[in-house]
N, C-alpha and C positions, 0 to 999 in steps of 0.2 A: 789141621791137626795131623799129625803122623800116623802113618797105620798103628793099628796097637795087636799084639798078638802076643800068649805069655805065659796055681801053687797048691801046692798040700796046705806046710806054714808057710806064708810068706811073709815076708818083712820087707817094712817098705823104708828105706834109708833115703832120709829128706834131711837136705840140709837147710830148707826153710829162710833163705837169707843167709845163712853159716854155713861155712866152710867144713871139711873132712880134715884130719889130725893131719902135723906136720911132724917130722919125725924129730921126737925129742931132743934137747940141746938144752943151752945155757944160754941167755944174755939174748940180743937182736939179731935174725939173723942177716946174713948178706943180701945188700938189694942187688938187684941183678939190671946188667944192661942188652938189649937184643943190640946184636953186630952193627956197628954203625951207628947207635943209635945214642948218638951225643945232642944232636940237634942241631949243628952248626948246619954251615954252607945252606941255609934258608928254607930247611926241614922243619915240619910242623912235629913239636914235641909233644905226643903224649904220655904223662904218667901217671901210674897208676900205686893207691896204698892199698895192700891187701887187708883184710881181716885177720887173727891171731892164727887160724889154721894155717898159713904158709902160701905159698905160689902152686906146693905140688900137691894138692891134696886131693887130684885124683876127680875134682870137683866143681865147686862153686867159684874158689878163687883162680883154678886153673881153668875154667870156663871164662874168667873174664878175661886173663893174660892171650887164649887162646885167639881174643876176637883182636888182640891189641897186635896180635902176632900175624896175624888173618891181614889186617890192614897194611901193615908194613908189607907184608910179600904183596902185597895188589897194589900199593904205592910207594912208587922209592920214595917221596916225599915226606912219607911219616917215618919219624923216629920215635922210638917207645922205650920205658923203661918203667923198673917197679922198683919199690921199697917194701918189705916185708914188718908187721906190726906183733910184737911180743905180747905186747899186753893193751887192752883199751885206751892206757896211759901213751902210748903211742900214737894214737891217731893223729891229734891235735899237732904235736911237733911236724909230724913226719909231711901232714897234708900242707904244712909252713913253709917246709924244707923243701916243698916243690914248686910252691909260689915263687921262694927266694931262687931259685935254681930256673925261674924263666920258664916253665912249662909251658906250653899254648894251652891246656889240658890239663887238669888234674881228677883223676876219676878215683874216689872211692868205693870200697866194695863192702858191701855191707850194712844191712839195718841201722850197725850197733854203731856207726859211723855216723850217722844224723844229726849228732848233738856239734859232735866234732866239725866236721863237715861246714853245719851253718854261720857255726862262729868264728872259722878262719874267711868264709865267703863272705861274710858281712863286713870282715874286717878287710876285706880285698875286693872291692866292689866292680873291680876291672879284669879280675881275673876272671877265666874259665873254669865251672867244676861239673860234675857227674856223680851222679850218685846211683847205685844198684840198690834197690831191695828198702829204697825210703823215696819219701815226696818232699822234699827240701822246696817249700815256695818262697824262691828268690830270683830275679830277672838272669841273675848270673849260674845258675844252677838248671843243669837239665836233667831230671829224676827219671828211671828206669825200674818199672815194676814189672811184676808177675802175677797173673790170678793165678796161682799152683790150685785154687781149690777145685777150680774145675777139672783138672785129671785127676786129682787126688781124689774129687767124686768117683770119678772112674775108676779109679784102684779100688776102691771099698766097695765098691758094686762087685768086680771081678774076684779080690778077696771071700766076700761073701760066698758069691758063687763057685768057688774053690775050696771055701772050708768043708773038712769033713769032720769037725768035732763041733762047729757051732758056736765056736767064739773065737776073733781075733782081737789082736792090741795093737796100741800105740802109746806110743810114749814123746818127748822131747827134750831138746837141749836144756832151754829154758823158756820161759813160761811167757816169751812176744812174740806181736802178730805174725812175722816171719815164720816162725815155726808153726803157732796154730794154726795159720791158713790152711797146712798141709794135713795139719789133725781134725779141721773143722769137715776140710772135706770127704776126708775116709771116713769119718763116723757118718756124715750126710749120704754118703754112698751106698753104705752097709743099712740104714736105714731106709733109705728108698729100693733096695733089692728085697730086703723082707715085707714092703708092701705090696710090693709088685706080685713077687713069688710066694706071700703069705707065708713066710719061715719068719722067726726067732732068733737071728743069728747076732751074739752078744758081742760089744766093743769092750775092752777092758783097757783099764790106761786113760780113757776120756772119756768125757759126757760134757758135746757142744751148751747144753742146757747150763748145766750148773759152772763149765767152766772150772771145772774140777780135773787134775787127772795129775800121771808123773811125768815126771820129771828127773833127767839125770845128774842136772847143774853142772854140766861138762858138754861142751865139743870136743872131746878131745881124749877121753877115758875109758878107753878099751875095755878093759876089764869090767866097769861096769856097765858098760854095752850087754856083756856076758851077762853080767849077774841080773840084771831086769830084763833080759830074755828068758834066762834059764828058770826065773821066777814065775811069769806070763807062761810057758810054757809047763808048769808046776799045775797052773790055775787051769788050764785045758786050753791053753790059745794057739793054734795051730797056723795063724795071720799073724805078723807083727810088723808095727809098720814105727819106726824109730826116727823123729827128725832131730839128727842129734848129730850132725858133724859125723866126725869121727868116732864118737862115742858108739854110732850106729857099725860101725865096722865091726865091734865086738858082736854083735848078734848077726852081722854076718859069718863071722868065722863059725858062732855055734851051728849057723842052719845048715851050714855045707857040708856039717860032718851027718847031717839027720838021713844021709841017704834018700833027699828024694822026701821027705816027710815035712821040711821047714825048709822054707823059702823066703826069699829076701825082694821088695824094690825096690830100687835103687833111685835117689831123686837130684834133678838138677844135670847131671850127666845120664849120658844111657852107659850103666852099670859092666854091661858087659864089654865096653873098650876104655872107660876109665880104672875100670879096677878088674880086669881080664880073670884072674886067680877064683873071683868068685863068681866068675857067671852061670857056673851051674846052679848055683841057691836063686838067679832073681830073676823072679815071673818077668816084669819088665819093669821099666823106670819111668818115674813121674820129670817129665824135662822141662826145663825153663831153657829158650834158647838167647841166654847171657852171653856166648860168643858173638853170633849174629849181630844184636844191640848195641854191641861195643864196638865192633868193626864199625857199624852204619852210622854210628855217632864221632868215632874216630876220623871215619873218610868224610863226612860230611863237614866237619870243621876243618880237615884240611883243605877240605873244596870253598870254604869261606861262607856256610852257611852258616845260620844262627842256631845255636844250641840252648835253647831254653824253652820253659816248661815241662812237659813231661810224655813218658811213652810207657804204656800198658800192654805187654802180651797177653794173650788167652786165647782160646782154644778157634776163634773165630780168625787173627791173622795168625798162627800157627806159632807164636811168643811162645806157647807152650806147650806139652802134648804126654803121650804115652811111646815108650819107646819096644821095640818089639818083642816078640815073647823068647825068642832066640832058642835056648835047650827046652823049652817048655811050652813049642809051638806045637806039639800034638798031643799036649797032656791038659790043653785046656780046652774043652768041646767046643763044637764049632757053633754049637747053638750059642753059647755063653762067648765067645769073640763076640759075633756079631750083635748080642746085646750090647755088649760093653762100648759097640761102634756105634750105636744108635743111641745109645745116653749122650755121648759126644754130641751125635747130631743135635740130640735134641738141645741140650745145653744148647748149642753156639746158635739154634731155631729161639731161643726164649722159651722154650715146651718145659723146659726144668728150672726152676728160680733154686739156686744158693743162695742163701740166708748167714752163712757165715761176714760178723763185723770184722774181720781181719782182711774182707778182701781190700784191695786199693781202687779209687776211683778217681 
C-alpha cells in the first residue's frame, strides 16, 4: 500500500467504477488515436471504450487510457486507441465497432459495461476483451477489480479522526456495488475509530446496515455536487466523502472555498496531480492503481500470454491504496497518520475483517 499521509471537512471524491465529468458537448464525442497507433505493420492493437465521463476526466477513465499509454511508450509493438461512450446506449455498438476494426484487445471501462461487454464476448467467442470494475466469467474475458473498501476503511477512520464537529457524509452517483464499496467502507472506518477511541462520530449520507443513503443520480452534475454538500454541511458534516463522478467535483469546488475548514478525498486517482486546482481541499485520495492493470494486461497479451480470468487489487499487492496527505501533511497528527497505517496493516494481516457485500472475489 502507498504511504498515506493527509481534514477539517473532508470529502472523499470516489468515482467508484465511474468516471469524473467530461466537459459538456452535443452528440459522441471523438475517439481518439495515440500516434501510430493504426495497428498495422504487425502491431498488437489494443482498444479501449470509455465510460459516459469521457477520456479526460481527470480520473477513472484517464486512469485506464493512462496505462494503455504506459504500454505503448514501453513497447513499440502496441498500438492503442479509444472510442468515447455518450450514453450507456453506446457501449454495445462501440465494443462491436472494435471487434469489427480487428483489435487484438478490447477493453472496456466500467461496471455499467458488464451487460454490454458480455454479450458482444459471447457473440465473439474468439475475440479478446477486459473488463475494469466487473467480473465478466467468460474464457474470453479477463476482469479487473478493485477492493476500494479497504482504503476507503482507511479514509473513514482518518476522517473520523479529523472531524471536529462529529459527523461526516457520503453520498453517491448511483446506488451499484462500484460505488458502495467505497461508501461501505468509509462508514466501516468511522465505525471502527469510534470503537477503538470510544467517540460517537456520525455518518450521514449511509448506513451500510440498512443500505439506505443518497444519492445524486448523476456522474456528471456539478451543481448538485454543490447542493448535497452545501446540505451535509447544513446538517453539521464537516467529512464528505461523494462517490459521484464528477458530480463529486461540485463539493470540491465548495470545500476549497471553506478556508481550511472542508476538505475533499479524492478517489481512484491521487487528487492532487489529476485535478491540481484543488489540492488544497484533499486530505488524500482513495487509489485504485487502473493504470498499472491495463498496462500489465496490455503488455502481456502483446507478449502472447493468456488473458483470462481475472485480477483483484487490494491493499495487500498494492492494486490499491491511500495517496498522500500533500497540503495536509502537518495538519493531520502524527498519532493519527500512523494509526491510519496500522489499520492498513492490519487489514492486509486479516486483524480487521470488512464485511462490505460490494467487495469482488
Amino acid at each position: 500500500m502507498r504511504r498515506v499521509r493527509g481534514v477539517r471537512l473532508v470529502t472523499v471524491l470516489a468515482v467508484g467504477g465511474l468516471s469524473l465529468a467530461l466537459a459538456a458537448g452535443c452528440g459522441k464525442p471523438p475517439e481518439k488515436k495515440a500516434d501510430g497507433g493504426s495497428g498495422s505493420g504487425g502491431q498488437y492493437k489494443a482498444c479501449m471504450v470509455t465510460d459516459t465521463g469521457g477520456i479526460d476526466d481527470h480520473s477513472f477513465n484517464a486512469s485506464a487510457w493512462q496505462g494503455m499509454q504506459d504500454a505503448k511508450k514501453d513497447d513499440s509493438k502496441v498500438a492503442i486507441q479509444n472510442t468515447q461512450s455518450s450514453s450507456e446506449q453506446d457501449y454495445e455498438p462501440n465494443l462491436t465497432k472494435f471487434v469489427n476494426a480487428k483489435c487484438d484487445l478490447v477493453i472496456g471501462v466500467g461496471g455499467l459495461m458488464s451487460d454490454a461487454l458480455t454479450k458482444v464476448a459471447k457473440a465473439n467467442p474468439k475475440q479478446k476483451f477486459a473488463i475494469i470494475d466487473a467480473s465478466v466469467d467468460l474464457p474470453n474475458v479477463y476482469s479487473m477489480q478493485f477492493n476500494t473498501a479497504q482504503p476507503a476503511f482507511q479514509a473513514g477512520y482518518l476522517a473520523a479522526g479529523m472531524s471536529k464537529t462529529g459527523k461526516v457524509a457520503t453520498y453517491g452517483g448511483v446506488n451499484i456495488p462500484p460505488v458502495t464499496i467505497y461508501m461501505d467502507g468509509f462508514w466501516e472506518g468511522v465505525q471502527y475509530y469510534n470503537k477503538a477511541k470510544h467517540k460517537n462520530v456520525q455518518v450521514l449520507g449511509w448506513n451500510e446496515k440498512s443500505k439506505k443513503g443518497v444519492f445524486a443520480n448523476s456522474f456528471t452534475d456539478q451543481n448538485k455536487g454543490q447542493s448535497l454538500t452545501k446540505t451535509f454541511i447544513s446538517q453539521g458534516a464537516d467529512i464528505i466523502l461523494p462517490v459521484a463522478g464528477g458530480t463529486a467535483l461540485g463539493t470540491a469546488a465548495t470545500t476549497v472555498k471553506s478556508g481550511g475548514k472542508q476538505s475533499t478525498i479524492f478517489v481512484d486517482f491521487d487528487g492532487c496531480v489529476s485535478a491540481k486546482n484543488y489540492c488544497s481541499t484533499f486530505l488524500t485520495s482513495v487509489t485504485k492503481g487502473i493504470a498499472a492493470a491495463v498496462q500489465k494486461a496490455v503488455e502481456g497479451g502483446q507478449q502472447g500470454k493468456a488473458l483470462t480470468g481475472s485480477y483483484i487489487g487490494d491493499l495487500s499487492n498494492d492494486g490499491v491504496g491511500l495517496a498522500p496527505y500533500h497540503d495536509w501533511e502537518s495538519k493531520v497528527p502524527a498519532a493519527l497518520q500512523k494509526d491510519v497505517t496500522q489499520v492498513g496493516a492490519d487489514i492486509k494481516a486479516g486483524k480487521i475483517t470488512i464485511t462490505s457485500g460490494a467487495q469482488p472475489k
